[in-house]
N, C-alpha and C positions, 0 to 999 in steps of 0.2 A: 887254475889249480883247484881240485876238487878238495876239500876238509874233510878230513875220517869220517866217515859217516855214523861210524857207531858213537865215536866220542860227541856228533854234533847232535845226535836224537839225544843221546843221554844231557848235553847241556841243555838243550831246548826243553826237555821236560821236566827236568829238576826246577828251568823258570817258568815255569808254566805259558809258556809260548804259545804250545797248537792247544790250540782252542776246541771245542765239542764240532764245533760244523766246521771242523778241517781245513780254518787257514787263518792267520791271523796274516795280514796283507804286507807283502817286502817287493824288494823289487826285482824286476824280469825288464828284458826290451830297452835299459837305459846303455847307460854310457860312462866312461872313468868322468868322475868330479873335477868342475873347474878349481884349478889351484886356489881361486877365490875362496872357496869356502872355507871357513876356518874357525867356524861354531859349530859344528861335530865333534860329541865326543861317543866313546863303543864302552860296552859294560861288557865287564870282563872277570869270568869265574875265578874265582883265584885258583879251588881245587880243583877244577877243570886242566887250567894250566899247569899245573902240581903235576896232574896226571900225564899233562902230553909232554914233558920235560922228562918226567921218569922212564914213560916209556920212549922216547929218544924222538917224538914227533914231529916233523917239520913248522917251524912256526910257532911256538906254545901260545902266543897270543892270539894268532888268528885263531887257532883252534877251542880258545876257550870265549871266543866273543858268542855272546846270547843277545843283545838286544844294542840300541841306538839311543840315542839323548842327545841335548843341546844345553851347552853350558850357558849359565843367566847372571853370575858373578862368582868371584873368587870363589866360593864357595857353596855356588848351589846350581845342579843340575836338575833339568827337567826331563820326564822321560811317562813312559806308559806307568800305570798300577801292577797289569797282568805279567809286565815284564820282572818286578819283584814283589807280588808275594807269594812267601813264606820264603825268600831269601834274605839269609842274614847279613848285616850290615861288614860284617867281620871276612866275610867269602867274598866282596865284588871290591876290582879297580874300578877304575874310570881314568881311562885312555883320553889324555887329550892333548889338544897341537900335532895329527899325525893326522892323513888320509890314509894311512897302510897301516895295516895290520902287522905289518912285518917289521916289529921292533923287538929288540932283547925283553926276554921275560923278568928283569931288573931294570928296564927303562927308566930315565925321571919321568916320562909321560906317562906313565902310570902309578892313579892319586888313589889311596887309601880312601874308606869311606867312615864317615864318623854314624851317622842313621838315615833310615827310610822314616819317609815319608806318604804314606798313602791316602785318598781323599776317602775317610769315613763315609761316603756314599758312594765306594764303588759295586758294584756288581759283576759277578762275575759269571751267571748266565748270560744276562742284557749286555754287559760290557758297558753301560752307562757309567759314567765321572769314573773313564777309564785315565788316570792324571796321578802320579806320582812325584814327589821332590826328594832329593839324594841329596847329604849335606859331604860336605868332603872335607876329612879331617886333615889334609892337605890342601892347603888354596894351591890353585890354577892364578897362572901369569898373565891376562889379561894385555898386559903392556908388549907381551912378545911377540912378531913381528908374524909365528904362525898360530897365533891365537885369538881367537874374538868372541864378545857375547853373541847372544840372540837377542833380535827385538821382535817383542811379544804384540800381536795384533791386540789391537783396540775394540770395541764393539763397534765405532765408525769404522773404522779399516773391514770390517766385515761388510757393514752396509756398501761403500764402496768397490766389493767385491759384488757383492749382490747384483749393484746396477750398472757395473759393463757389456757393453753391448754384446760382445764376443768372449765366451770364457775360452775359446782353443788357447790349450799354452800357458796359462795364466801363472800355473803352480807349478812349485817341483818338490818332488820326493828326493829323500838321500837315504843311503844306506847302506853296511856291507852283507846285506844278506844275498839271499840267493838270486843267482843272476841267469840264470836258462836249466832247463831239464835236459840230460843225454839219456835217450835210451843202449841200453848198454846189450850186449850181447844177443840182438834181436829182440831182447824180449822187454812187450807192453810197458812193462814198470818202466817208472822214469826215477831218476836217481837226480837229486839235487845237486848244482855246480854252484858252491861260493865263490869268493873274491876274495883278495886279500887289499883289493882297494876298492875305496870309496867310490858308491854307484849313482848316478843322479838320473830324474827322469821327468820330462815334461807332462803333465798333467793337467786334463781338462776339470775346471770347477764344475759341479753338479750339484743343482740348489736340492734342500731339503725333500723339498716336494718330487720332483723328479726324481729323484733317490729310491723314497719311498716308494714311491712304482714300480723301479725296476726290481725292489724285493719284494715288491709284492706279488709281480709276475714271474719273477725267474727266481727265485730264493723261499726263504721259510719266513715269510711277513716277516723279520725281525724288526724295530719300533726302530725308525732312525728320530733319535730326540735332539730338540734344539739344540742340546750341549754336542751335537755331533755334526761334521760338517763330510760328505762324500768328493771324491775326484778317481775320474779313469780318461783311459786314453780310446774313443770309440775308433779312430781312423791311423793304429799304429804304422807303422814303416813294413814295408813289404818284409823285410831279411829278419823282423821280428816273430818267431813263428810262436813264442807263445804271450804276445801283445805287448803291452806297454805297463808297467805295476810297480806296486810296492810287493813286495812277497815277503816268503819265510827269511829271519834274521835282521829285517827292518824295524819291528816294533820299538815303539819307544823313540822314535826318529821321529823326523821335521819332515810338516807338509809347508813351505813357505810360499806366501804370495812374491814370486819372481818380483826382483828389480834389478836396474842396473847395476847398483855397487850391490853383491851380491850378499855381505853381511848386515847387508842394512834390508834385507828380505825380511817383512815381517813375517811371525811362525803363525802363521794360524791355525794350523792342524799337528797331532800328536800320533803315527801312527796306531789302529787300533786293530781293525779285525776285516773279515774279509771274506771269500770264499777263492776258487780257484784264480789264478794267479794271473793278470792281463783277460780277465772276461770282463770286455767292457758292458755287459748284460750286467753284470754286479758291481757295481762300483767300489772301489776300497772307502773302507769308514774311518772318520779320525777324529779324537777327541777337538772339538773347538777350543781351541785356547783362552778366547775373549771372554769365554763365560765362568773360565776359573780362575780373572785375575784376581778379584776378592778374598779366592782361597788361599792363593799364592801369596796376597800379601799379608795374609792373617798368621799364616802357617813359619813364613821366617819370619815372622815378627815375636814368632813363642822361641822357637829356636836357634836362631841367628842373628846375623846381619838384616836387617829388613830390608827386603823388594819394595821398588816406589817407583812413581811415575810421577816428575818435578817438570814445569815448564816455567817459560813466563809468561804474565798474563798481562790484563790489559790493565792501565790504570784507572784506577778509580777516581780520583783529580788530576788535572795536568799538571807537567811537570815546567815551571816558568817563572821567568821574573832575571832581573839586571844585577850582576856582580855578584852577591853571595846572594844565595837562596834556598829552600830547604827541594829536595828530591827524593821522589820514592820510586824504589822497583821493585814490580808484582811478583812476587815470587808463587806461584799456582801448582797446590798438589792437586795432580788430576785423579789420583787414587782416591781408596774411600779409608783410609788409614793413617794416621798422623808421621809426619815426616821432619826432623832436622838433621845435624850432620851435612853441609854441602856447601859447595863452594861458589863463589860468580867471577866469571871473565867478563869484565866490562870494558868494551873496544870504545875512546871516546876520542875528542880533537885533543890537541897540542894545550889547546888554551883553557882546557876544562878541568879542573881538578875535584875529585870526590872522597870525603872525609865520612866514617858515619856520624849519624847526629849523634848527639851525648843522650839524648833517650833511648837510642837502639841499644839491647845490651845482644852481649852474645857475637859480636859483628867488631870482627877485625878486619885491616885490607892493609895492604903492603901496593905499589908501582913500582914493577919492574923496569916501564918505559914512560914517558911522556904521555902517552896516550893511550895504556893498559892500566886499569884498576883492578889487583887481583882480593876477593875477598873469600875469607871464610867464617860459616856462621854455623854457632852451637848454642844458639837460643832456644826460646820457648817452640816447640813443633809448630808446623803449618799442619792444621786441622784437616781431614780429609774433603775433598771438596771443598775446596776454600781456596784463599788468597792473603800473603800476608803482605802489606805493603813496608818494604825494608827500606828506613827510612835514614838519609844521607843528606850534609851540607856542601851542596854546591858553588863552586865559585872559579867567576869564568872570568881571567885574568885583564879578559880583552871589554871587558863590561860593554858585550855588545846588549844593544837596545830594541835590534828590528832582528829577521831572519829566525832559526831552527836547525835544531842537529838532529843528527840520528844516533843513538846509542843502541849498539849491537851487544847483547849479555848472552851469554850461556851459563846456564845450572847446569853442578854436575855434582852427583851424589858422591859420596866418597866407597872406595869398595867395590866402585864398577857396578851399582844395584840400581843402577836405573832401566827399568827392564825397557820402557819405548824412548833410547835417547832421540830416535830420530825427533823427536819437539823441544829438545832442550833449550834452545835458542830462538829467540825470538828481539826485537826492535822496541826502544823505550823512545817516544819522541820528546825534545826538552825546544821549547820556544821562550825566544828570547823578548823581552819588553815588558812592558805593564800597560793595565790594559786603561783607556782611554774612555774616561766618564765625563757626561754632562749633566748638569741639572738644572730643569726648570719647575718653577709651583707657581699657581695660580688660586684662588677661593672658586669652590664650585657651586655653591651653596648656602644660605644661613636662614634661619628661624629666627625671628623676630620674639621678644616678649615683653611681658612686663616687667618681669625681676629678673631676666637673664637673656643675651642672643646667642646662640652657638652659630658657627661657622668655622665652616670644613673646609682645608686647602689640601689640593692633590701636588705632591711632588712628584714627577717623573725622572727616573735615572734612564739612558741611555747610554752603550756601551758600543763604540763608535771602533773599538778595534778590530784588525780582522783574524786575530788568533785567538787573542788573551782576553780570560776570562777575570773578572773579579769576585774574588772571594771571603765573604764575610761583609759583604756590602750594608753599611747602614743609611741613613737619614739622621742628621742631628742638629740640634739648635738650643736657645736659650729661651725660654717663654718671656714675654713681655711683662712688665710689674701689672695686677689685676689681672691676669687670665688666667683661667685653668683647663686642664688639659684633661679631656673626655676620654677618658680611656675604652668604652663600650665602643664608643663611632671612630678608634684610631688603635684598631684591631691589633697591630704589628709595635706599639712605642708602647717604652715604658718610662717613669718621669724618678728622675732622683734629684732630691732640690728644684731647681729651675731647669736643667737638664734635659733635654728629652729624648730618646734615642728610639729610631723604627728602623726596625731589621728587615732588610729585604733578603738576604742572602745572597748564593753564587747568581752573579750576571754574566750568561754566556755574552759570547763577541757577538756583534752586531743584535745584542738581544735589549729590550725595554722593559721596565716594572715599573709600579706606582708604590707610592705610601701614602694615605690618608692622616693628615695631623686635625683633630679635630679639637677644638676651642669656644671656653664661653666667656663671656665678660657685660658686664654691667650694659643697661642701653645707652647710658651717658658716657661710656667710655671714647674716649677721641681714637679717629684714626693713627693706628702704631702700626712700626714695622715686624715684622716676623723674618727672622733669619735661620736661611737654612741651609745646609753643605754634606757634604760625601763625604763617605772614609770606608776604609776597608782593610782588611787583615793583608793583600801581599804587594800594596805600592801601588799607586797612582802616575801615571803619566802627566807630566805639567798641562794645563788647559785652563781658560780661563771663563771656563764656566761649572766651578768645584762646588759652586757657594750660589743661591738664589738671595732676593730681599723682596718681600712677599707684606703691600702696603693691606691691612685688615678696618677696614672701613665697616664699623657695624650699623651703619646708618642707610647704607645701599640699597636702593628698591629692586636692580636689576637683577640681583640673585633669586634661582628658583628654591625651592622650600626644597631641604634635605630632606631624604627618604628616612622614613622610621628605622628606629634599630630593634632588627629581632629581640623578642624578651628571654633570656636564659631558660636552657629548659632545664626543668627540674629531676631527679632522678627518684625523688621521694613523692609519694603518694598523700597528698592529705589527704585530713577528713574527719568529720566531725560527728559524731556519736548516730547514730542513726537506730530504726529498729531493726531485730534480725541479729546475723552476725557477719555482716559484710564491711564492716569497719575495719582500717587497714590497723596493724600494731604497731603503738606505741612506740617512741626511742625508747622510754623509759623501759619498757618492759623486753627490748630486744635488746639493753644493758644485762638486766637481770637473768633473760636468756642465756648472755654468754658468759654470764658470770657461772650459771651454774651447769657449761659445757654442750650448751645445745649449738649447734649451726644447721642455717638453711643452706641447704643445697645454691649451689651457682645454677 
């Protein structure tokens, strides 16, 4: 079906469509749209259609579509710059859940628009941060069966396009603009043929650099800029005689990197501009999407619902230990902008039940089934680049002791704003037992004297399990009557009363650490015993070797002489009057300094 022609220059130009070098790139050489797709939505003149109603024109919606977009939640479409401005917020629909064009000009699929969005650094020579966002004072249904978001490329998803061996095919374009040229009545001119359905079209990736040459040779040098990503078809199909493309009425549409479930196609490209229509000598150019998700997420975060990018992450301590125990999951905002509002599905066994702990605030959960935790959490945001660990009390009915589960969670934002769900889910491992310590100590060492001997015993902990880690690991004992405890040579204890406590920290499985306890006592002191044992913040496994007795004989010859202990270094400079003026300043007088406002620089 051809669209009026007059009524379609007059919309194209009112949105500023054709470009000064004669094409902003739609498609030619494709094919009707897999029923798949179902993230297109078409902008839609309103006084366009006004027009083609009054005048009795076939179709008022097709005839009043100007440009292509893809919906990113209830509420907010993405789409080209050039495709509105200086269009008012008040003049466009936004058509969505339909590949035809051909619905009533009172459809529900067609949403009112609340404001434009354009990125403050577009240009409109260069076409650079050619990116737009349309908020719809109408939400889109998201849940309905012929509706779905877009998932927006990554700056990885780019890389990963980058290094395929073979780009043929890689991409596809969508759109309902122009789909072949007729020459009409003999003559040269070619007269453009729309659709009234949605067009799709395979497309080869063409990296930056290649790009740029081909416009450097066959074109007007335009700058292809990082923020810009090119694709063409060099080896179209024989019966396409004028190539393979995006063309006129495309703009403002999706370049997606192809995948199998075809809504799960990341967008990486945003139609942008172009010159003649399937010359694969010029490639079509398209806004990269990856490099304005900053702006996207800055942009609804002033005026709506805010775009985010939530996974989960990895944990930061493991998640373990017998019958009730504490559990965290990493909730990972991969954006650079703070995020709460979201929910967790946590897939676990029969025997596993999960409470939040009474310090998580913000963090409710309901179990629909045995083995489903559903939560919702409206705490403090997760910080952009960050990780929050949402922290739960466990407890597994069956108090198993050995073995490991896998917990499968998914984040989901509420509002449908998760613009890359495909990472929304990911795997929380929980392992079961406590981990399995031994101790031994021995004297390694002692200084003999007149008025005092010290000698130094090494405790070693070993952590003999094969998963579980111990956490908050110490060394503790009681000092014997006459000894005291060297805190310079026993680096890690500290002494409260008779008490003595050396911190070793997390001991991974199969991992070893020391503690140095060091002691002095009279030379006449008799052989005593020194006791000493393990503990730790999340449970011990029974073993009967928790606890050492460590016989301190200060009469011994066979011990070698302890090594010196470094002397504290100083951070102050002395120094004592000299001539000149090199003498360092006084406390006293760097008091009097700040007393009366002066500071030295750091």
């Amino acid at each position: 079906m051809i669209r009026n022609t007059a009524l379609a220059l007059a919309t194209l130009l009112a949105s500023q469509t054709l470009l000064a070098n004669n094409a902003s790139p739609r498609i030619v050489g494709g094919k009707d749209a897999d029923a798949g797709w179902k993230n297109l939505v078409a902008l839609i003149s309103k006084s366009a259609k006004e027009y083609a109603v009054n005048n009795e024109f076939d179709n008022p919606v097709f005839q009043a579509q100007f440009c292509g977009g893809t919906l990113l939640s209830e509420e907010w479409v993405l789409t080209a710059a050039h495709c509105v401005t200086g269009e008012q917020s008040s003049d466009i629909e936004i058509m969505v859940g339909s590949q035809t064009l051909n619905v009533a000009p009172s459809s529900d699929k067609l949403l009112d628009v609340q404001s434009i969005h354009i990125h403050p650094g577009y240009n409109s020579a260069t076409d650079r941060n050619d990116i737009a966002l349309i908020r719809l004072s109408e939400l889109a249904d998201p849940s309905l069966s012929s509706v779905s978001t877009a998932v927006l490329a990554l700056p990885g998803t780019d890389q990963e396009l980058e290094a395929l061996l073979d780009y043929d095919d890689v991409m596809t374009a969508l759109g309902w603009g122009v789909v072949t040229y007729d020459q009409l009545d003999e003559d040269p001119a070619l007269e453009p043929v729309f659709t009234l359905d949605l067009q799709e079209v395979g497309l080869d990736y063409v990296s930056n650099s290649t790009c740029q040459g081909l416009y450097d040779s066959n074109a007007n040098s335009e700058t292809i800029y990082d923020s810009m990503l090119c694709a063409n078809e060099p080896d179209p199909d024989a019966g396409d005689t004028f190539g393979e493309d995006s063309c006129q009425g495309d703009s403002g549409g999706p370049l997606f990197i192809t995948a199998a479930t075809l809504n799960d196609s990341p967008q990486a490209g945003i139609t942008s501009f172009g010159y003649d229509c399937g010359d694969f000598n010029v490639p079509g150019v398209y806004s990269r999407v990856s490099k304005f998700l900053g702006w996207i997420e800055q942009t609804t975060n002033i005026n709506g619902i805010a775009l985010r990018n939530l996974t989960i992450g990895e944990n930061a301590l493991q998640n373990q230990g017998v019958g009730s125990f504490p559990l965290n999951i990493p909730v990972k905002n991969a954006g650079s902008n703070s995020a709460t509002d979201f929910s967790l599905a946590i897939q676990h066994s029969w025997n596993l039940t999960l409470t939040p702990a009474d310090s998580e605030t913000g963090l409710s959960c309901t179990s629909p089934s045995s083995t489903l935790t559903e939560c919702d959490y409206t705490g403090p945001a997760v910080a952009g680049n960050s990780t929050r660990e949402l922290a739960f009390s466990a407890n597994d009915i069956s108090a198993r002791s050995t073995g490991s589960e896998i917990l499968n969670v998914t984040v989901t934002l509420d509002k449908y704003r998760d613009y890359h769900r495909l990472d929304d889910s990911g795997t929380v491992p929980v392992y079961f037992g406590m981990p399995t310590l031994n101790i031994t100590a021995e004297p390694f060492c002692l200084n003999p004297g007149n008025s005092s001997v010290q000698m130094r015993v090494e405790a070693t902990l070993a952590n003999s399990s094969a998963q579980i880690y111990s956490e908050g690991t110490i060394v503790t004992g009681t000092l014997p009557e006459g000894l005291t405890l060297v805190g310079r040579a026993s680096p890690s204890c500290t002494l409260e009363d008779d008490l003595f406590t050396c911190t070793v920290g997390q001991l991974n499985a199969g991992e070893e650490k020391t503690a140095i306890v060091a002691v002095t006592a009279a030379p006449d002191t008799p052989a005593t015993l020194l006791e000493v044992e393990v503990d730790n913040d999340n449970g011990l496994a029974p073993s009967p070797n928790l606890s050492a007795s460590v016989e301190l004989d200060f009469s011994r010859e066979d011990l070698p002489t302890c090594p010196a202990i470094p002397a504290p270094v100083s951070n102050l400079t002395g120094g004592g009057s000299s001539g000149g003026g090199g003498g360092s300043t006084s406390l006293s007088l760097l008091g009097l300094l700040a007393l009366l406002g002066l500071r030295r620089k750091r």
